[in-house]
Structure formats: structure tokens, C-alpha cells
C-alpha positions in Angstrom: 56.1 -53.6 76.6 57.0 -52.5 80.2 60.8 -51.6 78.9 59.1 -49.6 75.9 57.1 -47.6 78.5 59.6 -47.1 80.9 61.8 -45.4 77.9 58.9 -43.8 77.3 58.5 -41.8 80.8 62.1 -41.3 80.9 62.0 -39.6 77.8 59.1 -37.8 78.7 60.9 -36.1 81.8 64.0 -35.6 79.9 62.4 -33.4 78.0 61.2 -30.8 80.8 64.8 -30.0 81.6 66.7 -28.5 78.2 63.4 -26.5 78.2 64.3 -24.2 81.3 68.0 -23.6 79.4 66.5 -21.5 77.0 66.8 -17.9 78.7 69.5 -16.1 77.7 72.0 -15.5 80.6 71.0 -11.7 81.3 67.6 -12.4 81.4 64.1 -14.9 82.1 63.3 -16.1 78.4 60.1 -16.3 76.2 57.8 -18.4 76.2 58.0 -21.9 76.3 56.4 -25.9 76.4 58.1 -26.2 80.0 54.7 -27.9 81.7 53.6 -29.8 78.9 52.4 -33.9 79.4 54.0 -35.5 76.5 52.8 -39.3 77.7 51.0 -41.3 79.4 50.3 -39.8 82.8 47.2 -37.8 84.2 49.1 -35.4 86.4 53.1 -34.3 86.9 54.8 -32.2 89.2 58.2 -31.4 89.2 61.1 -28.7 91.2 64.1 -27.9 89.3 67.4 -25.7 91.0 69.3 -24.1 88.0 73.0 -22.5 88.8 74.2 -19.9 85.6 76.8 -17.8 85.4 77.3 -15.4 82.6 80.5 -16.0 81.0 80.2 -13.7 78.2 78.7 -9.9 79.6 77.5 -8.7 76.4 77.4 -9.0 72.5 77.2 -6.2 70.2 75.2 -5.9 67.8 78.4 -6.4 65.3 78.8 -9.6 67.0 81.3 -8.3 69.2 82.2 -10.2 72.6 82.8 -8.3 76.0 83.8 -9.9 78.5 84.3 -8.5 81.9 86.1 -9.6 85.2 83.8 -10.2 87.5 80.5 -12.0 86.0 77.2 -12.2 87.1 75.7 -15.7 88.7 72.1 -16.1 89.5 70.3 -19.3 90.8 67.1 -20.0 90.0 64.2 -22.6 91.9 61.6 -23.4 89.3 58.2 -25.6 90.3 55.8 -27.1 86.8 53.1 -28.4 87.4 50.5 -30.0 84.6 46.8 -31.6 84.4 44.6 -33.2 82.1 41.5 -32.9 82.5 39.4 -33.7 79.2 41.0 -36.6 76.9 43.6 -35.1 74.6 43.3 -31.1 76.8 45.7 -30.2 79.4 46.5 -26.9 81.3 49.7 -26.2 83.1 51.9 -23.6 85.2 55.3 -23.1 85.7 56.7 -20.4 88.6 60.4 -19.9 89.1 62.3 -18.2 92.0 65.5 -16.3 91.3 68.4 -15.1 93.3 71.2 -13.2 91.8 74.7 -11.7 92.6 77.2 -9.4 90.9 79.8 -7.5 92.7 78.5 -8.7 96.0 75.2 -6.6 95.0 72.4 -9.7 95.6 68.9 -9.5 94.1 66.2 -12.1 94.9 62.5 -12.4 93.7 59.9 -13.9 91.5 60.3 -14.7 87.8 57.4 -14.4 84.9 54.4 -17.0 85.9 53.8 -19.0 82.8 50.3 -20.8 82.2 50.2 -23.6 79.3 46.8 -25.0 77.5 48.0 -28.2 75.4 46.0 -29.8 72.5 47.8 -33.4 71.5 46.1 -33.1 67.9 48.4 -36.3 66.3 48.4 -39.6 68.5 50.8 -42.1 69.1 48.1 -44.7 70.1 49.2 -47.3 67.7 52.6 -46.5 67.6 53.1 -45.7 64.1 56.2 -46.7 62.7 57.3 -42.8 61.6 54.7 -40.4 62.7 55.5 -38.7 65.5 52.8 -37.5 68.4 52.7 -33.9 68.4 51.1 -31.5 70.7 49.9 -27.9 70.1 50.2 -25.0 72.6 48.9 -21.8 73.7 50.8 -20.1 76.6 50.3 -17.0 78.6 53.0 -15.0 80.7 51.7 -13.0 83.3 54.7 -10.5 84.0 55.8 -10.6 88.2 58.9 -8.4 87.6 60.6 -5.6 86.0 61.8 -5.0 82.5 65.8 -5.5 81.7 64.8 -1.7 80.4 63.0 -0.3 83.7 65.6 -1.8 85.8 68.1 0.6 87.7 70.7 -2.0 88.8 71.6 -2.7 85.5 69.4 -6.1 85.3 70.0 -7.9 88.3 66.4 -7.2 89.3 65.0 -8.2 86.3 64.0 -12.0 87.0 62.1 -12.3 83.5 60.8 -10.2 80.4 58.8 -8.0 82.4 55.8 -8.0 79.9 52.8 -9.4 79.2 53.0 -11.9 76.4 50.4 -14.3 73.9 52.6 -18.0 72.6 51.6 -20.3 70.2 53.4 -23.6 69.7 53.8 -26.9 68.8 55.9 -30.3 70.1 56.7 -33.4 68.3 58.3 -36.2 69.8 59.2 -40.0 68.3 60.9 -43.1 70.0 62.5 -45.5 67.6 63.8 -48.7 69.2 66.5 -47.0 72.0 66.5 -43.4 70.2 64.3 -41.0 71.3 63.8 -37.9 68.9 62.4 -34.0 69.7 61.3 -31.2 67.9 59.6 -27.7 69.7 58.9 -24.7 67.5 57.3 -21.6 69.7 55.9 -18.0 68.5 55.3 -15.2 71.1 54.1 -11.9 71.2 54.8 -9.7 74.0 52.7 -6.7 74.7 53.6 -2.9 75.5 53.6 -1.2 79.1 54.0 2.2 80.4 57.3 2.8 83.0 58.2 5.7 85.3 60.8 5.9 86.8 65.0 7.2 86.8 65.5 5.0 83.8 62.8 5.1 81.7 59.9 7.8 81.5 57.3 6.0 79.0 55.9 3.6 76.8 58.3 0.3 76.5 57.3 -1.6 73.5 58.4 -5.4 72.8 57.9 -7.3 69.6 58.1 -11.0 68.3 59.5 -13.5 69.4 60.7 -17.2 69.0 62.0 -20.8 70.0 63.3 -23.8 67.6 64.3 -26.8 69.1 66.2 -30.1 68.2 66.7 -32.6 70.5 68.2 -36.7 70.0 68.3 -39.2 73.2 69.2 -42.9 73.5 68.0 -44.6 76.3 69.6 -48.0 77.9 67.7 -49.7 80.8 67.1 -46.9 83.9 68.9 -44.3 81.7 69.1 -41.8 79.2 71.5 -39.7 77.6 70.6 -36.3 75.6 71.5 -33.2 73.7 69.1 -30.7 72.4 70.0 -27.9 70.3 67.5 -24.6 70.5 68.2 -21.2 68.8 65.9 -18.0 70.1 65.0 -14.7 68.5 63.7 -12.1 69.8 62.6 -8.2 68.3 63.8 -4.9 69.3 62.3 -3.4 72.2 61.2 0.4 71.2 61.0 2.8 74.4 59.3 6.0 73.5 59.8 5.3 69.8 63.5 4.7 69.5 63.9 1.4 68.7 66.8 -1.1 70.1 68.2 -3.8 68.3 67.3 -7.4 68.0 68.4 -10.5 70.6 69.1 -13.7 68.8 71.5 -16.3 70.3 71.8 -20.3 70.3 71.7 -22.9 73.4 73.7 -26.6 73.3 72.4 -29.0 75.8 73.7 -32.4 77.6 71.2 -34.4 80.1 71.4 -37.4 81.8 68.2 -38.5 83.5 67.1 -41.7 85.7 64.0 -43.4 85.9 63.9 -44.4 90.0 60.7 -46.2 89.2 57.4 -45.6 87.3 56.8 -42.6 89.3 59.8 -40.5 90.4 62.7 -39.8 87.8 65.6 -36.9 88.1 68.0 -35.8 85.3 70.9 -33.7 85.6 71.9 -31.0 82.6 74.3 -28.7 81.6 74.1 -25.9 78.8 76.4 -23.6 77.1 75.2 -20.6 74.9 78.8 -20.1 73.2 79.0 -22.8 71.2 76.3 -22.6 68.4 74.4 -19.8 66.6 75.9 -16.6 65.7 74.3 -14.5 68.6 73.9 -10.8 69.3 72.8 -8.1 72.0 72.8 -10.3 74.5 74.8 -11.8 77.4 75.8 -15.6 76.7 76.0 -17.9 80.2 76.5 -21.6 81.2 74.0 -23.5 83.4 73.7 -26.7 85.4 70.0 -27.4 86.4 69.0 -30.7 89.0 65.8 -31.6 88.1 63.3 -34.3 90.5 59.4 -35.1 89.3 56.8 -36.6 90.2 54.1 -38.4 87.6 50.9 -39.8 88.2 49.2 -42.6 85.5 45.8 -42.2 84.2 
């Protein structure tokens, strides 16, 4: 029992990390399940460092890649934090930091500041052989930063979506023996805002948008090895009624994480958003992300 719930915590952290892949490289992402409690624990905090670089500057809405030679690179501090506080309800928040640089222009400041309200509506309490627990989610972005659209150095002040958005979502998760098995599907809606300035003189409108998530782990004493697979959509922004074009583009994921002890576990990652989906308008980037957290049992 005490090796079935160490696998269980270390697949519980694993999980937090291919979450914080899922922005495309340009930009701060939707959405997301980044703070949710998927075990055991009362309380968790965590601190992640993320390192991307953009390795593919845009693609058309053809499908076309551009690439240019210099690219941008943009590091990003990230603290989660999570609660529950009545049986199966939870509430969590999730803050990042971000600092980028492209032709030795640097940009630092504060990304979207993401709140989560979890529901775990199936149990895993008698550790049915095939269902899987599964949580539902309601998240709300509060934005802290400016538009990719309202920028005016071409996005290297924009350190998220820049509006406010409404998510609904839902996680499922199942260990079988060694394996360890994810699912996350999210919907968002992102709301308009009026912008004045040398770039834009008006209403900026957002639309839809959306996460689907795959992920497969084994785990073997202390450790555990992972990929997770997530594809993302999002609508065309209109700004003063001409409309852009969609964002849709695909992130592969590796992790290996350790479990120090029944408390503390880190996990290391890398993703690449070249290799799956068949994306368009949007920059494509490769990230490394070192992630430490800290649990607390009920």
C-alpha cells in the first residue's frame, strides 16, 4: 500500500508540469488545470522556472513556416498554489513571472493570474479496477498584461492573453499497476476590451477557445517517466470588426520526476511544438521547465 501511494503522489506532481507547456511560444496560453489537487493531500505549493525559445517565428495561415535568424527566448518563474477546504471542493491560483529577449531588446513583467475552483465529482476511493477519478473545473483569468494585438514591440511585452477569460474543464486520471494514465479536456471564453494606443484604436474582440490532453506514465520505485500529448485551439481575434484568423497548434511532452520523500518531489520536462498537429498563425517554440513542490496530507 505505501509503494501504491507513493506512485500515486508522484504521479500526481507529474502532472502539474506538461500543463505549464501548453502556451504557444509567442504568447501566455488559455486556460488551464495547472493548480488542480488530483490526490490525496490537503494543501500543495509548488515554483516552476521554464526556459523557451521560439524556433519557428511564425505560421501562416496556409501552414507556411518562417523562420528567422535570430529567435526570441523568454524565461518564465511560475508559483501554484491549491487548497481544499470542503471534502471533494478546492480553489487554487497560479501567478507566473516572465522575462523576455529578442535582438538584445529585454522585456520583463507579470503574466495572466489564473484562479481554479475544482469539483472531484467521480472517486477513486475504492480503487475501481477501470474507472478513472475525474475532477471538474471552473477557472478565471484575471488579465495583468497587454494583448499580443495592443503591443508595440511586436509581442515581447505581451506576457499572456491580455483578456479577461471564463474556463470550464474536466481531468481524469487512472493508475493501473506501474502505468499511470491522463486525460484533460478545457473550454474558455475570453472576453472583449477596448485599446488606445499607436497600434490599435478600439474594440479587441477574442473568441473560443480550447485544450485536449493525453498523457501515459510508468512509474519504477522513486521515479517516473512521462509524455503527454495536448493540441490547442483558439478563435480569431476581431479588432474593430475585421476579423484575424484562427491559432491552432500541437505540444509533445517528456518528464521525468522524483519523489524525495512523501512531501517534496521535482520533475524535469522538455516540450516541442513541431512535432505533432498541423498548426497555424502562430509561433512554434521548445521549452525545458524545473519544477520543485511541496504537498501537505490531509
Amino acid at each position: 500500500m505505501r509503494t501504491l501511494l507513493k506512485y500515486l503522489m508522484l504521479f500526481i506532481f507529474s502532472l502539474l508540469t506538461p500543463i505549464t507547456a501548453l502556451a504557444a511560444a509567442c504568447c501566455g496560453g488559455g486556460t488551464g488545470s495547472s493548480s488542480l489537487i488530483t490526490g490525496d493531500n490537503k494543501a500543495q505549493l509548488s515554483s516552476s522556472w521554464s526556459h523557451n525559445q521560439v524556433t519557428v517565428d511564425s505560421v501562416d495561415n496556409d501552414g507556411v513556416w518562417r523562420v528567422a535568424e535570430q529567435h526570441q527566448v523568454s524565461e518564465t518563474l511560475k508559483i501554484e498554489g491549491s487548497h481544499i477546504f470542503a471534502d471533494r471542493w478546492q480553489a487554487g491560483l497560479a501567478l507566473p513571472i516572465t522575462r523576455r529577449e529578442k535582438f538584445h531588446q529585454k522585456k520583463s513583467g507579470l503574466g495572466d493570474l489564473n484562479t481554479t475552483l475544482g469539483y472531484e465529482y467521480l472517486t477513486d476511493w475504492d480503487y475501481h479496477p477501470w474507472r478513472p477519478k475525474g475532477i471538474a473545473f471552473l477557472t478565471l483569468t484575471a488579465p495583468l498584461g497587454k494583448t499580443k494585438a495592443e503591443s508595440e514591440d511586436g509581442g515581447l511585452d505581451s506576457f499572456g492573453q491580455g483578456f479577461w477569460a471564463l474556463g470550464l474543464g474536466t481531468h481524469l486520471s487512472k493508475i493501473i499497476q506501474q502505468f499511470d494514465f491522463v486525460s484533460t479536456l478545457d473550454i474558455h471564453r475570453s472576453f472583449s476590451k477596448t485599446v488606445h494606443n499607436s497600434q490599435v484604436d478600439g474594440l479587441i474582440t477574442p473568441g473560443w477557445g480550447g485544450n485536449l490532453s493525453f498523457g501515459l506514465g510508468y512509474n519504477i520505485e522513486k521515479w517516473r517517466v512521462g509524455t503527454l500529448a495536448t493540441w490547442t485551439y483558439e478563435d480569431p481575434i476581431i479588432i474593430n470588426s475585421q476579423s484575424g484568423n484562427l491559432e491552432r497548434y500541437g505540444t509533445l511532452l517528456a518528464s521525468l520526476s522524483y519523489l524525495h520523500n512523501d512531501d517534496w518531489s521535482s520533475t524535469v520536462s522538455y516540450s516541442d511544438q513541431s512535432l505533432i498537429g498541423s498548426p497555424i498563425n502562430t509561433s512554434l517554440g521548445r521549452s525545458v521547465v524545473f519544477l520543485l513542490q511541496r504537498r501537505w496530507s490531509r
